[in-house]
N, C-alpha and C positions, 0 to 999 in steps of 0.2 A: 202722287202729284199734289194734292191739297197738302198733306204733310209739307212740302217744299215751298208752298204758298206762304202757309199758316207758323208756319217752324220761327221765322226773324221776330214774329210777335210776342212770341211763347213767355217772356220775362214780362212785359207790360201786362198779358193776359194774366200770368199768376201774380203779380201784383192786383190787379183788380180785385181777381177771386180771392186774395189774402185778405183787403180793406173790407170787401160785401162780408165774408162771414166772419170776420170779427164783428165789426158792427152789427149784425145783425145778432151774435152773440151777447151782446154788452146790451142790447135791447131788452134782450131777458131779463137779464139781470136787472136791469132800471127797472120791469115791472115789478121786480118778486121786492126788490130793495127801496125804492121810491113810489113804489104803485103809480108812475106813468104807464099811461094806456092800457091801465087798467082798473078795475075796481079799486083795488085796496092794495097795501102792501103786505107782503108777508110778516108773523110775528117776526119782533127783532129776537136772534140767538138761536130760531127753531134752524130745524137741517135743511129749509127748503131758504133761510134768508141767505145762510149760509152759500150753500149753495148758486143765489144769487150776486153775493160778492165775491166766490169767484168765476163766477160767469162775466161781470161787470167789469174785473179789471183785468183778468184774461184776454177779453174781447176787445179791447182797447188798445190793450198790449200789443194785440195780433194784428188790428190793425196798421196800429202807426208801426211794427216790427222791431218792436224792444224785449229785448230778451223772449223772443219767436219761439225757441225751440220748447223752453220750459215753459213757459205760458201754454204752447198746445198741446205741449206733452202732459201738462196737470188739466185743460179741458178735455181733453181726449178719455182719459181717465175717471174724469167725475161725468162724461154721458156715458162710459160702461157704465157705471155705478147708475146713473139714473135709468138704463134703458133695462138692467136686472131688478132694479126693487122697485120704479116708480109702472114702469109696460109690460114686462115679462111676468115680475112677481115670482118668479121660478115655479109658474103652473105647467103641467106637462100638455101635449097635445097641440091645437090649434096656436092658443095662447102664446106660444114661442116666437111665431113667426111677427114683424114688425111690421107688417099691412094687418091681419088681426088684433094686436096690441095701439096700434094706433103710435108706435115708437121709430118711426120709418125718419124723422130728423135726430130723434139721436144716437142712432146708428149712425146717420150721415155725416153728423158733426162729430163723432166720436172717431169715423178713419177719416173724414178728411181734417182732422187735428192730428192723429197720429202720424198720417202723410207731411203735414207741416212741420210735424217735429222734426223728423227725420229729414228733411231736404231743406228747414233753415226758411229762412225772408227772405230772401233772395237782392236783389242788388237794390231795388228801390225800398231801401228800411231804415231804420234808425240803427239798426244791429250793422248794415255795411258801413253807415256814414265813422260809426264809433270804431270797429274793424281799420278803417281806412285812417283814420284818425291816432290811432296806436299804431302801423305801419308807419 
């Protein structure tokens, strides 16, 4: 029943969830690359500014839904890449697990970027308007 409730919503709902975790994406990145709301910024060139430019324009990306798939598909990719070398550390035992590593967002941001790759921005993007636009 709630399905049948919930279901006509379902595109404006994952649009929202699209705009929240971009932006909140691109927040990182503003910290490690502008040091907003944060102490400092990261050195310019090291692998963690790196990292924050494409966190930054990624999350932007994802946002407003310009070239969605590839954008989450290269964030999705760089939190594997942060949840094995910066949480995991490829320690064996406890340390695996991402409620002891303290890696428990970028696990989350890692499949739900690879879930965006695969299923696209959906109709409220910049990716449909240009789609619609070339039809």
């Amino acid at each position: 029943m709630i399905q049948r409730v919930l279901a006509p919503y379902s595109e404006r709902v994952f649009f929202v969830l699209r705009v929240i975790y971009g932006l909140m994406f691109a927040m990182h990145g503003m910290q490690k690359v502008l040091g907003i709301l944060a102490d400092h910024a990261v050195p310019v060139g090291s692998q963690l500014w790196i990292g924050g430019i494409i966190e930054l324009t990624t999350g932007l990306a994802i946002a407003v839904g310009l070239f969605t798939s590839w954008a989450a598909f290269l964030a999705s990719g760089m939190m594997a890449v942060a949840y094995m070398q910066f949480h995991w550390k490829f320690q064996m035992g406890g340390a695996f697990f991402p409620v002891v590593n303290k890696g428990e967002l970028a696990v989350m941001y890692c499949f739900a970027y690879l879930y965006l790759a695969c299923r696209g921005a959906g109709p409220f993007s910049l990716d449909a308007k240009l789609r619609a636009g070339r039809g």
